[in-house]
Kinemage of the C-alpha trace (Angstrom):
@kinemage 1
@onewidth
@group {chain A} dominant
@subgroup {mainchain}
@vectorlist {calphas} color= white
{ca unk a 1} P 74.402 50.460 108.203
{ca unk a 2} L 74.571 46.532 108.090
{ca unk a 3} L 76.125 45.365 104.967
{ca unk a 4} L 76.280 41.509 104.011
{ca unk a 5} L 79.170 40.358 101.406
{ca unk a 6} L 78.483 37.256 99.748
{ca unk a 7} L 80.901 35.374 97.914
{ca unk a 8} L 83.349 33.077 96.528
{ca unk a 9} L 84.393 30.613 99.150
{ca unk a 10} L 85.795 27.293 97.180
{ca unk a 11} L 88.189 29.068 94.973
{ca unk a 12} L 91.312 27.106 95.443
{ca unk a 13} L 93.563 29.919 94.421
{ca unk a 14} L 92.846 33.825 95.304
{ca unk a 15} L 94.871 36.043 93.103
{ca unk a 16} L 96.881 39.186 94.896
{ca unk a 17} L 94.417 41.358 92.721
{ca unk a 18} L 91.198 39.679 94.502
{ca unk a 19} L 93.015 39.753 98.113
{ca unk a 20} L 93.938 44.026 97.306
{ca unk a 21} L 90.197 44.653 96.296
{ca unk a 22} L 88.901 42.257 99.210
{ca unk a 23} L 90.838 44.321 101.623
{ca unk a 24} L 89.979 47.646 99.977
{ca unk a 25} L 86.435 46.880 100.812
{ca unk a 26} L 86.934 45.932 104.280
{ca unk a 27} L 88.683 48.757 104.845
{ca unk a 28} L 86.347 51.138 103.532
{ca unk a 29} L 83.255 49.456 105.803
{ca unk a 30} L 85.330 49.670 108.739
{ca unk a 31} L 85.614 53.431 108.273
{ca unk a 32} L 82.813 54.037 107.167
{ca unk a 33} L 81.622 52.660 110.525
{ca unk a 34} L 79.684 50.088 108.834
{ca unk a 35} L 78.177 46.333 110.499
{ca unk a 36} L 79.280 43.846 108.529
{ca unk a 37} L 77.811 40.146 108.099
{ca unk a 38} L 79.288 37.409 106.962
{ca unk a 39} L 78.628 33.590 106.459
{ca unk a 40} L 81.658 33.005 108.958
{ca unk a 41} L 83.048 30.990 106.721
{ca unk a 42} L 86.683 31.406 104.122
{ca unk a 43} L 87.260 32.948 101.033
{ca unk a 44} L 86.418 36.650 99.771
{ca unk a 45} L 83.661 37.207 102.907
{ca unk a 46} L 86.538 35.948 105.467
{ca unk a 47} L 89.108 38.347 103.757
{ca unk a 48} L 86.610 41.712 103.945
{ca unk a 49} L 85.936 40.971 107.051
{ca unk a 50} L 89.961 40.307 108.397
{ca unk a 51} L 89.846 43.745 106.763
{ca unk a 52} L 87.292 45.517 108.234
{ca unk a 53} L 88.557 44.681 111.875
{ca unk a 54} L 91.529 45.906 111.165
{ca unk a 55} L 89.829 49.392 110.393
{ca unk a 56} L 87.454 49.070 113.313
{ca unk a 57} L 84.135 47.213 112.079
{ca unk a 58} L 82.492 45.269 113.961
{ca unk a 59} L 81.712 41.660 111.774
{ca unk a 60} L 79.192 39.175 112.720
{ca unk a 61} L 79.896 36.014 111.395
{ca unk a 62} L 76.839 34.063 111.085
{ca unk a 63} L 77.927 29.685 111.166
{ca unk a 64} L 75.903 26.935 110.133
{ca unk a 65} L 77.165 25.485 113.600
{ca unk a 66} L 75.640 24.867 116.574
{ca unk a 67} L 78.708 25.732 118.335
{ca unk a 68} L 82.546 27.125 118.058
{ca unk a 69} L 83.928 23.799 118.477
{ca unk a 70} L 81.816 22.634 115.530
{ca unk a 71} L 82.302 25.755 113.281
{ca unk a 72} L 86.171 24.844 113.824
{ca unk a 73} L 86.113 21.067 113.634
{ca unk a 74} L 83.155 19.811 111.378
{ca unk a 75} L 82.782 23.187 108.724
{ca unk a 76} L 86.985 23.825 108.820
{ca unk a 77} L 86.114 27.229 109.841
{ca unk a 78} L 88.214 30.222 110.953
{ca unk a 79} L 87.629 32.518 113.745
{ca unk a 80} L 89.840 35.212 112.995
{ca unk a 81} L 87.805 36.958 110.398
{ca unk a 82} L 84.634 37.705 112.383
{ca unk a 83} L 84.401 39.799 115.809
{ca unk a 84} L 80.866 37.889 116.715
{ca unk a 85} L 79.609 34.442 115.678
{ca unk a 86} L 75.988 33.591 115.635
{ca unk a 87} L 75.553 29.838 115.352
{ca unk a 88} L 72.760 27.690 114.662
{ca unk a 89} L 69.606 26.899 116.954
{ca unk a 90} L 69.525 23.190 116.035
{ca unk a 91} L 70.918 20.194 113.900
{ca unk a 92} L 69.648 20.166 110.084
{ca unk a 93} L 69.726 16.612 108.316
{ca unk a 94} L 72.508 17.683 105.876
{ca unk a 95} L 75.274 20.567 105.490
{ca unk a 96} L 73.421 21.487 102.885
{ca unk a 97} L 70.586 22.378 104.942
{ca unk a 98} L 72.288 23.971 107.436
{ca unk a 99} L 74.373 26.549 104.848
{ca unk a 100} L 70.404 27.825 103.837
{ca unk a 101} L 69.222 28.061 106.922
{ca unk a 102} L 72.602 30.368 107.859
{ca unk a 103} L 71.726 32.459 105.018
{ca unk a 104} L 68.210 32.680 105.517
{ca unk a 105} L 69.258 33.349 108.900
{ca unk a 106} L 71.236 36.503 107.864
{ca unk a 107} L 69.820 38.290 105.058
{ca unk a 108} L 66.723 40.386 106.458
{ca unk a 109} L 68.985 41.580 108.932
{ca unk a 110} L 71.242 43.478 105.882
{ca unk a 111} L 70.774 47.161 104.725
{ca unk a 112} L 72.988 46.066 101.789
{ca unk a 113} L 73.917 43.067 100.595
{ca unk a 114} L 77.334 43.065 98.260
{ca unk a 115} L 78.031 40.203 96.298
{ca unk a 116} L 81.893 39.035 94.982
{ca unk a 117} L 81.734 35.940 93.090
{ca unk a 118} L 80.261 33.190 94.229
{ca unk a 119} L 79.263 29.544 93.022
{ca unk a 120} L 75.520 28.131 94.397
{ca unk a 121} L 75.753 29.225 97.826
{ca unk a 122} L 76.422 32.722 96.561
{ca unk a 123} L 73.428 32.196 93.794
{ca unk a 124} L 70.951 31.255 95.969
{ca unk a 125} L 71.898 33.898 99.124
{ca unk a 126} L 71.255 36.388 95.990
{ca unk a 127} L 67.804 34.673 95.429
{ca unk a 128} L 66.872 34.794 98.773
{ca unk a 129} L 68.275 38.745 98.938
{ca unk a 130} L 66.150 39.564 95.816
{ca unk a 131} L 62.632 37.933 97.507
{ca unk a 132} L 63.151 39.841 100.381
{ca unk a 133} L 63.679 42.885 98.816
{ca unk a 134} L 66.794 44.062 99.595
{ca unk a 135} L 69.617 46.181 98.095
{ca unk a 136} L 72.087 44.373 96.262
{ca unk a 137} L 75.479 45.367 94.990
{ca unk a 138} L 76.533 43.140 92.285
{ca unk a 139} L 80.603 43.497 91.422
{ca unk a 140} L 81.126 42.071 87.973
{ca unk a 141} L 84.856 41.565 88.128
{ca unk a 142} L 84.733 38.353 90.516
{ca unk a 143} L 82.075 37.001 87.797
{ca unk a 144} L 80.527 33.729 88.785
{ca unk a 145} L 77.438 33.302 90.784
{ca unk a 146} L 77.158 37.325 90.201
{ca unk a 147} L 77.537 36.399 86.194
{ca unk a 148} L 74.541 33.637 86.748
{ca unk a 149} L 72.272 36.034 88.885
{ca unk a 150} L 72.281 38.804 86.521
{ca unk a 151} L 71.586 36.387 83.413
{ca unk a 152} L 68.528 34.512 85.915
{ca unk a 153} L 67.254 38.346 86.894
{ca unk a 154} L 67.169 39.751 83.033
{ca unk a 155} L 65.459 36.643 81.867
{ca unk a 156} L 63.068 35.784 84.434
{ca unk a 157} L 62.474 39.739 84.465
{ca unk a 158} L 61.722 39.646 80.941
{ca unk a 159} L 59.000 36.760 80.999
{ca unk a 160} L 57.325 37.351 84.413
{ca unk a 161} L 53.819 37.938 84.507
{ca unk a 162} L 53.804 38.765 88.171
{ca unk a 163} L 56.565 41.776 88.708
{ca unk a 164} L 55.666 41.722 92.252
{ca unk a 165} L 57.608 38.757 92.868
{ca unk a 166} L 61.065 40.384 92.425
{ca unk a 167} L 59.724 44.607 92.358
{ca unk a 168} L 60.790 46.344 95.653
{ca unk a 169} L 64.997 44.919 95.285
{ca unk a 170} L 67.709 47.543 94.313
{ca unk a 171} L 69.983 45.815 92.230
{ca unk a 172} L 72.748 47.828 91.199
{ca unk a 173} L 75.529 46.201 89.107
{ca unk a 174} L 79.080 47.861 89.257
{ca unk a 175} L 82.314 46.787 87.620
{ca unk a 176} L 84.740 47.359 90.001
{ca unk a 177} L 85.137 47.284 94.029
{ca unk a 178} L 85.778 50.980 93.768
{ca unk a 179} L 82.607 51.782 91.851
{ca unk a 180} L 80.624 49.376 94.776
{ca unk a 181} L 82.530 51.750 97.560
{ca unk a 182} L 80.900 54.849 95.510
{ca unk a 183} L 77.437 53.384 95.622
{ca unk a 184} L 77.745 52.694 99.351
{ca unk a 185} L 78.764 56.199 99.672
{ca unk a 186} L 75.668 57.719 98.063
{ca unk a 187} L 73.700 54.749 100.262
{ca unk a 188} L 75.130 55.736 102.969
{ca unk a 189} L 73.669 59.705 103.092
């Protein structure tokens, strides 16, 4: 199975609570023989994945680089945290650019996508997961961009006229990184 984990990246400060359940979740998709993806980049994605190679996953880190030089010197990058980078076909006009194009990149390639935290990069890799249909695991306790997406889903959901936009995406919301590695489990048979 090839699970994606979104997240927060820019938090200046990760509390010994986030790192635990950051490498509780690594080390559950490394056992459980899972592929994981990530956007190569810091924060709660880097630490799952630092985790999961410890427990024997295989992560593929996908940069908004062209190259490991670049992912190192222009994005401030580590290396550590993926097994396998996947950088960019060409130059974008702007970071920005690049960073949806990565994610775009990514996401049809996930059997699951879990999401912990997040700010706009998180919010709109959880658009992009929803449009193409995917399952996505939404752990309340990191809050942000998961917060935003759940308030965006219930009240676009409510108005839409056209249910086939969003219909066909399992979005399952779960309190706690525990309660995500249950879901996974039942996923996973």
């Amino acid at each position: 199975m090839k699970i994606i984990v979104y997240g927060g990246t820019n938090n200046k400060v990760y509390t010994s609570y986030q790192m635990q359940e950051c490498e509780k979740l690594g080390s559950y998709l490394g056992q459980s023989g899972a592929e994981v993806l990530t956007g190569a980049c810091r924060g709660y994605p880097y630490y799952v994945g630092k985790a999961a190679i410890k427990h024997g996953a295989k992560v593929v880190g996908f940069s908004p680089a062209l190259d490991q030089a670049e992912h190192i010197s222009k994005y401030d990058f580590p290396t550590d945290g993926v097994t396998e980078l996947v950088f960019s076909k060409e130059t974008y006009a702007t970071m920005s650019e690049s960073f949806i194009r990565r994610s775009l990149d990514m996401t049809p390639f996930s059997d699951v996508v879990i999401a912990l935290g997040g700010s706009w990069g998180t919010f709109s890799e959880l658009i992009f997961s929803l449009l193409l249909k995917c399952t996505i695991i939404l752990v309340e306790e990191f809050e942000g961009a998961v917060k935003a997406f759940q308030d965006a889903y219930k009240f676009f959901g409510a108005r839409d006229i056209n249910p086939n936009v969003h219909n066909g995406a399992k979005i399952i919301t779960v309190k706690t990184v525990d309660e995500a590695i249950q879901e996974m489990s039942k996923l996973n048979t």
